[in-house]
C-alpha positions as CSV (number, residue, x, y, z in Angstrom):
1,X,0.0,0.0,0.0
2,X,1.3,3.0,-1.2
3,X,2.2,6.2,1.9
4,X,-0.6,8.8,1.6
5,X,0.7,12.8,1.8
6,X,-2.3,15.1,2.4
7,X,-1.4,18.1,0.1
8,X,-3.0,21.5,1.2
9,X,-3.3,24.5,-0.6
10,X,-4.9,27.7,-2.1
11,X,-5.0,26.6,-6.0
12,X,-6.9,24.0,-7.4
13,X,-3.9,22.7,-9.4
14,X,-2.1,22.0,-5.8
15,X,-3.3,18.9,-6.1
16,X,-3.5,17.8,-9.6
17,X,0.0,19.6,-10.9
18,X,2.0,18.1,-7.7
19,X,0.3,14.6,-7.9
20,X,0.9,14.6,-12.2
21,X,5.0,16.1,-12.0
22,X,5.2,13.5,-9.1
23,X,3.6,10.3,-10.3
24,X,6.7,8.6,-10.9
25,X,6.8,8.3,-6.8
26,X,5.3,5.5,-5.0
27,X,2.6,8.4,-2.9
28,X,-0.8,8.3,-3.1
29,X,-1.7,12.1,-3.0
30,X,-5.0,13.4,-1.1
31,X,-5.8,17.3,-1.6
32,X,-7.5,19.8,0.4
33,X,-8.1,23.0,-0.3
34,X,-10.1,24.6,2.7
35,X,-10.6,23.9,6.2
36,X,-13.4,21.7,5.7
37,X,-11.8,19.5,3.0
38,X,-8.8,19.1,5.9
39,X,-10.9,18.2,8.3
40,X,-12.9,15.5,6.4
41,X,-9.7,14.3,4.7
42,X,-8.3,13.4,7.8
43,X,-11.5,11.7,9.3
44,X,-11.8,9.7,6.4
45,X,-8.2,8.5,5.9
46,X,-6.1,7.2,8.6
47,X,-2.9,6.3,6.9
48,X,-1.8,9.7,6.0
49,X,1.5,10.0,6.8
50,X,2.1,14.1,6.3
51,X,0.4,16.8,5.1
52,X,2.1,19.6,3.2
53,X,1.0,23.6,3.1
54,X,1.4,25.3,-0.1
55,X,2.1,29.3,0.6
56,X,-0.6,30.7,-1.2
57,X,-2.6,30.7,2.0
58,X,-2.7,33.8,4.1
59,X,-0.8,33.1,7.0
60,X,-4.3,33.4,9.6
61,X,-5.3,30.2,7.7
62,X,-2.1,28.3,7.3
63,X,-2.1,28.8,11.5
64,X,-5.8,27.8,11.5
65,X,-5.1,24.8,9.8
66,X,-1.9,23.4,11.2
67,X,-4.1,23.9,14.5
68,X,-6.9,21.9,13.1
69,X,-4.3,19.0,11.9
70,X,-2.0,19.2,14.9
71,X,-5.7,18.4,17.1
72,X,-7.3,16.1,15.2
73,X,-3.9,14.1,14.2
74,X,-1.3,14.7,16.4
75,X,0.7,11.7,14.4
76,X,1.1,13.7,11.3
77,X,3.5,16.1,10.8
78,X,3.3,19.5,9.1
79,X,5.6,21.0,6.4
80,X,4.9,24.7,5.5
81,X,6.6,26.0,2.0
82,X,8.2,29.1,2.2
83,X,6.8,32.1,0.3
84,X,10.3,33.4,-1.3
85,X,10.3,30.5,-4.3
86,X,7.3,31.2,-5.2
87,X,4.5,29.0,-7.2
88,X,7.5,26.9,-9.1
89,X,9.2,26.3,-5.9
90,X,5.9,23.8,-4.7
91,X,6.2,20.5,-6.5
92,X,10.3,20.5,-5.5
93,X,9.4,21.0,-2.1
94,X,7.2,18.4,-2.1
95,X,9.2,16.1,-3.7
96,X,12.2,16.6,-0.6
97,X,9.4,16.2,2.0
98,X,8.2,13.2,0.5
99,X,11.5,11.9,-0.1
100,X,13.2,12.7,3.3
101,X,10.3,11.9,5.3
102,X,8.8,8.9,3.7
103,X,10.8,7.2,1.1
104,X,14.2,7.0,3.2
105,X,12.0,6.0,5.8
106,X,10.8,3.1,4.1
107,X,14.1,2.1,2.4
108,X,15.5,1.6,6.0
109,X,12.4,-0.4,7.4
């Protein structure tokens, strides 16, 4: 069974750009784009193992929701991009996440 990464963010092409430029990895990708979809994203599947914050989000909603994961899902943990490399910067990020935090993780299991 593939890992599952919860990817959160502001545009609706979070989801589908990251998950098509990263299908080559063994990651099933979940999006959500408010606080609602987070919330029922994380009720309904149990084997995420992170969930990743795009930038585009003003910063009263990234908090918000890192609140709402952090309660609800203490397990998971939270990487916020960083606002300086901009839109293109996303799908590299997420590929170092998933690759540090996952993949050598499961090479070494």
């Amino acid at each position: 069974m593939k890992p599952v990464v919860l990817l959160i963010g502001k545009l609706p092409n979070v989801i589908g750009d990251v998950a098509r430029q990263l299908d080559h990895l063994p990651i099933q990708w979940l999006g959500a784009h408010d606080q609602e979809d987070v919330k029922r994203q994380l009720d309904e599947e149990p084997r995420i193992s992170c969930a990743i914050m795009g930038a585009g989000l003003d910063d009263r909603i990234r908090g918000e929701m890192v609140g709402i994961i952090a309660a609800r899902r203490p397990d998971i943990c939270i990487h916020l991009k960083d606002r300086s490399s901009g839109p293109d910067g996303l799908v590299p990020f997420v590929q170092r996440v998933v690759q540090s935090e996952i993949l050598d993780n499961l090479e070494h299991s």
